[in-house]
N, C-alpha and C positions, 0 to 999 in steps of 0.2 A: 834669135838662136838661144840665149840664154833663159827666155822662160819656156822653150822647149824640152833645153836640160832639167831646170826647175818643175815642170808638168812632169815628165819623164821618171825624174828621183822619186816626185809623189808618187808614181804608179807604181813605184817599185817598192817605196813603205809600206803601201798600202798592201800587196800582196805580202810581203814579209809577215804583216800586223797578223789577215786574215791566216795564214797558214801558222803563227802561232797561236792565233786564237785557236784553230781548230786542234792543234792536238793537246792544248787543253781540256777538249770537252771531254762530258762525260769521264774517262772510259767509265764504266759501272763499276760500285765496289762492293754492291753485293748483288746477289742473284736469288730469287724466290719462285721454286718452282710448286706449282699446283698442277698433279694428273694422276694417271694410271698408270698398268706397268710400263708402259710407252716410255717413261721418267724415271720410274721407280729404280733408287739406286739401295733397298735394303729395308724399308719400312716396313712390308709384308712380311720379310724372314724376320726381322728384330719383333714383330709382333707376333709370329704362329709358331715360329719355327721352321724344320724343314717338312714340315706336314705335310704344303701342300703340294699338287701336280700341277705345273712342273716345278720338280724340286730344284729349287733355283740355289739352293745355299748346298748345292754338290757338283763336283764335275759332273759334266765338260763347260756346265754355266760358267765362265769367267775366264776360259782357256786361255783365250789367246793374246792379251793384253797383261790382265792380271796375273795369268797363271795359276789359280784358285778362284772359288765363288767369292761373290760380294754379295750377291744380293738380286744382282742388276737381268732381268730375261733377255741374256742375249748373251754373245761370247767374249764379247769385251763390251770396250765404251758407248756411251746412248748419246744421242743428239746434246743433252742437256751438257754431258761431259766434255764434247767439243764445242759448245757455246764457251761451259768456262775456260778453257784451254785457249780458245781466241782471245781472250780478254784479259788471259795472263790472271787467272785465278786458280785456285785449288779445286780439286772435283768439290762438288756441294754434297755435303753430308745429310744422310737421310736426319730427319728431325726427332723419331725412336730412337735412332744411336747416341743422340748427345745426352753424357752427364751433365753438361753444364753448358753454358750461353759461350764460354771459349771456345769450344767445338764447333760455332755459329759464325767464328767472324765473320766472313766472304759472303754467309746466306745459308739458306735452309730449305729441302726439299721434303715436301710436301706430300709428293706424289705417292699414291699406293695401289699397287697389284689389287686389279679388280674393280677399283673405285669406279662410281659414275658420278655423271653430272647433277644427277637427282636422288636424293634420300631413299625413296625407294624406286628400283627396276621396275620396267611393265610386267617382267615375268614376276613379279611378285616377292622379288628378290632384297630383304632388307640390307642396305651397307653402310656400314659404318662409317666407314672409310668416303664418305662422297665429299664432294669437291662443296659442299660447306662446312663439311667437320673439318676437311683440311683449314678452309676458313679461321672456325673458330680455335685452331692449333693454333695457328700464325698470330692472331689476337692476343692468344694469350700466354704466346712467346716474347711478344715485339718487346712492351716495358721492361722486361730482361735485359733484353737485347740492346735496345738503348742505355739502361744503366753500364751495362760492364763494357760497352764500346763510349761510354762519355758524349753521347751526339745528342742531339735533339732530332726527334721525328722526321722533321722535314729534312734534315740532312742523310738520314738515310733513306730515306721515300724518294727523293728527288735524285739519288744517283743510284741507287737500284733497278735491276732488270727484273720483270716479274716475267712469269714464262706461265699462261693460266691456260692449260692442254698441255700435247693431246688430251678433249677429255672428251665425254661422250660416246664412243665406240661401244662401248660394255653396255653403257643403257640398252644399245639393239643387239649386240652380240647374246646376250642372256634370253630374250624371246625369241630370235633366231635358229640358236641353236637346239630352241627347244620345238621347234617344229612351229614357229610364226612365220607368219608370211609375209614380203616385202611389203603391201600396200597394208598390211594390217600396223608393223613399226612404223611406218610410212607416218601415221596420225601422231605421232610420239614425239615429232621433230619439233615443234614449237616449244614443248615443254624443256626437249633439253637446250633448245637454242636458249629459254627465257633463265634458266636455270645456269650457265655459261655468262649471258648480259649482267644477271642482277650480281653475281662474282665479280666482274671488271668495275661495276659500278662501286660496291663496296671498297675493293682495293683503291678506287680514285677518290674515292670519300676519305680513305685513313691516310693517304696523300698521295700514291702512288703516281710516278709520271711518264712510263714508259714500258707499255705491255705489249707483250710478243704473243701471239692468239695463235695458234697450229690449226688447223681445219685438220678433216679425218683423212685417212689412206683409203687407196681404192681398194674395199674390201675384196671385190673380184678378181686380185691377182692374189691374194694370201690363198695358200698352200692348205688352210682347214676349212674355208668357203669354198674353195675349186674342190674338196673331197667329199664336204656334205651334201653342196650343191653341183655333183657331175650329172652331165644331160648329155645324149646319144645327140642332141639337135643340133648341130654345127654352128646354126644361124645365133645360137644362144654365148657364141662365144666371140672375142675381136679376132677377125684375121688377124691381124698383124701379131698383137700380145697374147693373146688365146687367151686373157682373161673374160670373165663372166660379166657381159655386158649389163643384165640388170641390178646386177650387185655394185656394177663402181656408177651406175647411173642412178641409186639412191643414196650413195656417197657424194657426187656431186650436189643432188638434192639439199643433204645436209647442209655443203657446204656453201652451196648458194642463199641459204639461209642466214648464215654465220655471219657471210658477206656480205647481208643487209642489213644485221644487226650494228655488225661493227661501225658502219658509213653513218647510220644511228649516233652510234653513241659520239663517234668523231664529232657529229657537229652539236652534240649537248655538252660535250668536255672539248674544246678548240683547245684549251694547253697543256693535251697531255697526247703524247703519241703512241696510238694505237695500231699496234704493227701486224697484220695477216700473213701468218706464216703457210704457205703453200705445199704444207706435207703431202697433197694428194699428186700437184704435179710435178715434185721433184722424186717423188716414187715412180712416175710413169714415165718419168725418164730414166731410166735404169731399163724398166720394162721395154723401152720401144729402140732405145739406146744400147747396141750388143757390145759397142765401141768401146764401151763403159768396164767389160772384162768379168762383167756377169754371166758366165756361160752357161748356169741353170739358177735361171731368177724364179722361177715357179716351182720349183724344188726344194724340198726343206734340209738343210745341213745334219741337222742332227733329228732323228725319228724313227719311223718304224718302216711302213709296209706301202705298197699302193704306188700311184701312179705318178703321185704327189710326196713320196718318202715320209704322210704322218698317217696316223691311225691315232684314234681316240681313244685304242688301247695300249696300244706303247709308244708311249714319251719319253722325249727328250730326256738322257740319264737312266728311264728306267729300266726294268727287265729287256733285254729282244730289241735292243735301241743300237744302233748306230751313229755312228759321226763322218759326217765327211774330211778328206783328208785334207783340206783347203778352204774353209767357210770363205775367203774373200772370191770366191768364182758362186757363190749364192748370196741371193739376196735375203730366204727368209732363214731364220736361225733354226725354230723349233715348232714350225708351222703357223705360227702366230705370231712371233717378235722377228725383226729385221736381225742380218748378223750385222757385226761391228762397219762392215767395209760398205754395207748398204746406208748403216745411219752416217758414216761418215759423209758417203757423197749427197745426203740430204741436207745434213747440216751445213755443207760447206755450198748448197745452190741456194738455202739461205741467207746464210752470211755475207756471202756475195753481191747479195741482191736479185739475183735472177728469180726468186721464190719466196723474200718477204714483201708487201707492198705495206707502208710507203718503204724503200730499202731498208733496210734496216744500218747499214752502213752510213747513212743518211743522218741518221740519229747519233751515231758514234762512228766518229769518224777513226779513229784508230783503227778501228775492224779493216781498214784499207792498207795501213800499213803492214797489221801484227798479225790476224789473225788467219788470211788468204795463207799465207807465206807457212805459217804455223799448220794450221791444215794440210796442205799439201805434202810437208815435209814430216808430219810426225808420225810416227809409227803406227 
């Protein structure tokens, strides 16, 4: 009897141990995000100004959280903002906006309106902004970074979240839009899959140990693919979601791709966790999901004209543009970006695990206690 008691108190140390091991881990303490305007929380305004269309640094961009523009193409917070918010960090500041590396404690975003995954687009499109100039941004930040925060490398590498996407989209949006054809982008996909790898690899060379990878959304439910691409053929669309069946089946494509890569690199780096975030079907769950309180998901919040509320002549904010009076009953903002209530419930199938593999909760275990709870209840 008494070394059942004895057996017993171990198992019950032993649980004790592990559960305080766990909410020691991680949580992350800083955050590095690399993308487009998917991310983009001000980099593109801090760099052009309010130039460009859509003018994101003017109402109604930023309405309903902030109350004013930031920056960000959407009407409040983007996926990346409620990562930090789960993690009990400050939103991540664009990396334009900082005077100084104090502006960086928490981490630094990257991401820029427009960017792609490759130097330059198929459509012939040169960018600056691509996901290795973000690269060599981050490089030639970090020794900063580490001086005025007093760490050495590896202790910021090793508890940091890197977040390297959404990227990619813009590579085919830019031939697309220009009147390319799906199996002609179709050949472009290795490039930017190889172009996304040789990025993860880098970041786990300068020590990086824990990256969150987005795959693309289904472009056949966005609100300026369903308008460029409208067809009288029935058969060219889902019953159920009415989006454009060849459009999220070279979305898949991509991301079938992505998801070979990644299983790749897993087993050339085993001590680093490489997490596949499943932005296409935590999107298609909104889309196939009415329960969800999306009552016009294929409708743009804020736009112009048409069947689909955009026109690629009146945008969002500009002349002859409307707003809806409830963006959380739509999914897209300004016919190309999600509104706030859409990135919310992606971020937070995410979080959760239902939409990153390996969980990503898995990895930080915190995100079980703090972040569900946090999501759910914040504004």
């Amino acid at each position: 009897m008494a070394s059942s008691h004895v057996l017993f108190s171990l198992h019950i140390l032993t649980f004790i141990l592990l559960i305080l091991s766990k909410q020691g881990d991680c949580c992350f303490t800083h955050i590095f995000c690399f993308g487009d305007s998917i991310s983009d929380t001000g980099n593109l305004l801090k760099a052009f100004g309010n130039h460009y269309h859509p003018a994101v640094g003017s109402l109604p961009y930023g309405e309903t959280y902030f109350g004013h523009p930031t920056g960000r193409y959407s009407d409040g917070r983007l996926i990346l903002d409620f990562i930090a918010e789960a993690y009990k960090l400050p939103f991540i500041p664009p990396y334009l906006a900082g005077n100084s590396t104090k502006n960086f404690f928490h981490g630094v975003n990257f991401a820029f309106g427009g960017a792609t995954a490759l130097n330059r687009s198929f459509a012939g499109i040169s960018t600056n902004n691509s996901l290795d100039t973000q690269l060599q941004w981050f490089k030639k930040l970090l020794p900063s970074i580490l001086e005025e925060q007093a760490h050495n490398r590896d202790d910021i590498m090793r508890n940091a979240l890197f977040l390297v996407g959404e990227i990619g989209g813009n590579d085919y949006n830019y031939p697309l839009f220009q009147g390319g054809t799906i199996d002609e982008v179709r050949r472009f996909v290795p490039n930017v899959i190889s172009a996304i790898s040789l990025a993860i690899q880098e970041l786990i060379g300068l020590g990086a140990k824990t990256l969150l990878v987005p795959n693309n959304f289904p472009i056949g439910c966005v609100p300026v693919y369903l308008t460029l691409f409208q067809s009288k053929n029935k058969d060219d669309y889902d019953s159920k979601t009415r989006c454009i069946k060849r459009l999220n089946e070279f979305s898949q494509y991509h991301n079938a791709k992505l998801l070979e890569e990644l299983e790749k690199l897993r087993q050339q780096y085993p001590g680093v966790a490489i997490i596949y975030a499943d932005y296409y079907e935590a999107s298609m769950n909104i889309y196939r999901n009415p329960m969800l309180g999306f009552t016009y998901p294929l409708v743009t919040c804020c736009g112009g004209e048409g069947p689909y509320n955009f026109s690629s002549n009146v945008r969002c904010g500009g002349q002859g543009s409307t707003v809806c009076s409830d963006p959380s009953k739509y999914a897209s903002w300004d016919g190309i970006h999600f509104t706030e209530a859409a990135y919310k419930e992606i971020a937070h199938g995410v979080l959760n695990g239902s939409y990153s593999s390996p969980p990503i909760s898995n990895t930080c275990s915190k995100i079980e206690h703090d972040s569900l709870n946090l999501l759910l209840t914040s504004a």
